[in-house]
matplotlib code that plots the C-alpha trace (Angstrom):
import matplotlib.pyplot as plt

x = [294.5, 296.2, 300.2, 301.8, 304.7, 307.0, 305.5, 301.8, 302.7, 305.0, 302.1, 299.1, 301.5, 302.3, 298.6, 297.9, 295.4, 297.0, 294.0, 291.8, 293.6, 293.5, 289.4, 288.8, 290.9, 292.2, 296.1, 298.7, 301.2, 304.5, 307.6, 311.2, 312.4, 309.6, 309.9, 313.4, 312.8, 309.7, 311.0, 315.0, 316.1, 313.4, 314.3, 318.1, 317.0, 314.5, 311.6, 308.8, 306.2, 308.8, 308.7, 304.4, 304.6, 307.0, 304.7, 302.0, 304.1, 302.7, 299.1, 297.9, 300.8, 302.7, 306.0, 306.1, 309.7, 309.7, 310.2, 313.3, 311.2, 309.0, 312.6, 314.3, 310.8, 311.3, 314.9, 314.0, 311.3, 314.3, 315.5, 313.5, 311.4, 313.0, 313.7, 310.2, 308.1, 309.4, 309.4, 305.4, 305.0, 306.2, 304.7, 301.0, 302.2, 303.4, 300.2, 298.0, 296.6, 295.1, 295.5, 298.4, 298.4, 301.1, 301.0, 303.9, 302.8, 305.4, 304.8, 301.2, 302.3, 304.1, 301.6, 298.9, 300.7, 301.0, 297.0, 297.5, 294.8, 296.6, 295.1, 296.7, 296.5, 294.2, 291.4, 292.1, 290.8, 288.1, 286.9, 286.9, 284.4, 282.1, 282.0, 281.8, 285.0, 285.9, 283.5, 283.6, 286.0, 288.1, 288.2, 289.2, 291.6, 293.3, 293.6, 294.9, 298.0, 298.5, 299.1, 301.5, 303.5, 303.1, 304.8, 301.5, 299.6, 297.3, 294.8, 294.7, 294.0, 291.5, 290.0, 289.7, 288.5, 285.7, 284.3, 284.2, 282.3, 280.2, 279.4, 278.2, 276.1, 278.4, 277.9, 280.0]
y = [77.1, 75.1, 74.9, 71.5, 69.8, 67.2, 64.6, 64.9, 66.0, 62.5, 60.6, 62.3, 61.4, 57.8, 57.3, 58.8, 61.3, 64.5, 65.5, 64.7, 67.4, 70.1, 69.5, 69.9, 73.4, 74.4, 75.3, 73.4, 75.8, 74.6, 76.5, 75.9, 74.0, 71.2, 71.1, 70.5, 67.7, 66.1, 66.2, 67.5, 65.1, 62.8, 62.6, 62.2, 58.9, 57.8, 57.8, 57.2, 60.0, 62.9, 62.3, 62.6, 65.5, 67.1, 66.7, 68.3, 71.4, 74.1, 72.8, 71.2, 72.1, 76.1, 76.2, 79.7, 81.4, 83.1, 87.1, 87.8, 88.5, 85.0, 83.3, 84.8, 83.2, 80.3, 79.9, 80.5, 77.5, 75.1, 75.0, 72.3, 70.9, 70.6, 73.1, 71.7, 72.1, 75.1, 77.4, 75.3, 77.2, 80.6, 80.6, 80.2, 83.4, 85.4, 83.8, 85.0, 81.3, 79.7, 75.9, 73.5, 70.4, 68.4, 64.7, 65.7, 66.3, 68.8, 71.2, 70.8, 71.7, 74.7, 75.7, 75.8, 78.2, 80.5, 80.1, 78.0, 75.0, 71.7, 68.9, 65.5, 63.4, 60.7, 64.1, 65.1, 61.3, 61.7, 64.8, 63.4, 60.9, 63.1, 65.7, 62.5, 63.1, 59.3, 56.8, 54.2, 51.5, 53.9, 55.4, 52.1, 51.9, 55.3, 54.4, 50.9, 52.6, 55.2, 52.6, 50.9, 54.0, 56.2, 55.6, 55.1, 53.3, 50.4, 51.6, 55.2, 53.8, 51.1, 54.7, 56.2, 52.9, 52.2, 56.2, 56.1, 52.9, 54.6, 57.7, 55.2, 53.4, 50.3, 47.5, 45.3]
z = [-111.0, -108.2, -107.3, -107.2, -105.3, -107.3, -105.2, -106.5, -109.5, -110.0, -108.7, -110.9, -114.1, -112.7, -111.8, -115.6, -113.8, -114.6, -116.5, -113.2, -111.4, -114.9, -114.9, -111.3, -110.8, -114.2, -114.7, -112.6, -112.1, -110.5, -110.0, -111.5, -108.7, -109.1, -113.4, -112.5, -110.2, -111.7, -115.5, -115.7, -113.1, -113.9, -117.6, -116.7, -115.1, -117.4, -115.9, -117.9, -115.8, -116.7, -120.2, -119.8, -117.7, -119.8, -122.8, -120.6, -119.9, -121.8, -121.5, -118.3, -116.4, -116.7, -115.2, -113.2, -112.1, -108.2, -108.3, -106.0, -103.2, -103.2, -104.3, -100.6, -98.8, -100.8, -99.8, -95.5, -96.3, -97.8, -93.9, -92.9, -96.2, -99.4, -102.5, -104.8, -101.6, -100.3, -103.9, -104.5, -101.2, -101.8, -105.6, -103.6, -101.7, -104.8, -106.6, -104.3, -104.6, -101.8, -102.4, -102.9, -104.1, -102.1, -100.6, -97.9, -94.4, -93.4, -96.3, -95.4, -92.1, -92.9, -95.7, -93.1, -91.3, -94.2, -94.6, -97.7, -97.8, -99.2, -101.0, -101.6, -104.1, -102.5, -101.9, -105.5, -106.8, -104.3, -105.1, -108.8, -108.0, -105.9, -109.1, -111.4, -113.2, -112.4, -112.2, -109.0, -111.1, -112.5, -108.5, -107.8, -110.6, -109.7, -106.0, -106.8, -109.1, -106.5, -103.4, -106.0, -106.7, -102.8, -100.1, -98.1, -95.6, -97.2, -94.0, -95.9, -99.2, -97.6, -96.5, -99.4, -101.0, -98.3, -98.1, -102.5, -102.1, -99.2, -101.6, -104.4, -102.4, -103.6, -101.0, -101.4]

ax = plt.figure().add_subplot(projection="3d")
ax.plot(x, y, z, "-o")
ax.set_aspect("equal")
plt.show()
């Protein structure tokens, strides 16, 4: 299982790779706040990746409400990151889960100092490739969508891009 931010979990539908994310760590368990901004809001303006996560909800992806407790911690966090990150947070804590899946470096931040470990999505396509999950051109596939879709550096992605090509033995 693994906790997911709006972010990644907008990106992983946008990048079609929801599936990559379900294989490598089972469940993807969000909380209300991030089903209401990835699909609710999402839907409202018609975008196309809340209609697929929306059909995924139920399967892949388990929306999970905050007890009151984890819904107070939730509400401290929404002080300086916003509502998705800071419930995605507090549902690791009442989850007793250890790993978030978020591509925004505050929540990272914060995470962190909560002793949740964060992924992004960039480490989740990686990781895909290492365990063979995605083969090199569909790496390179993935990573293309995702620099058209994240607000990201192209030296990140050229990164990402060089270290997959490294890990094939792909010279080119």
């Amino acid at each position: 299982m693994i906790i997911c931010d709006s972010s990644s979990l907008i990106l992983l539908a946008k990048i079609s790779r929801l599936e990559i994310a379900h294989s490598l760590f089972g469940t993807i368990l969000i909380p209300r706040a991030v089903y209401d901004e990835a699909v609710v809001r999402g839907k409202e303006e018609r975008y196309t990746d809340a209609f697929l996560i929306d059909k995924q909800v139920g399967g892949l992806v388990m929306v999970r409400e905050l007890d009151k407790a984890h819904m107070e911690k939730a509400e401290s966090l929404k002080a300086v990151i916003g509502r998705g990150e800071a419930e995605a947070i507090a549902l690791c804590a009442q989850e007793k889960q250890k790993i978030l899946l978020t591509d925004d470096l505050e929540s990272v931040r914060i995470a962190e100092l909560h002793g949740i470990k964060c992924r992004t999505t960039l480490g989740v396509l990686y990781e895909a490739l290492k365990k063979g999950l995605l083969q090199l051109k569909d790496y390179e596939s993935a990573l293309k969508d995702f620099s058209r879709n994240a607000w990201v550096s192209a030296e990140v992605v050229a990164e990402f891009w060089q270290v997959g090509q490294r890990l094939k033995g792909d010279k080119r």
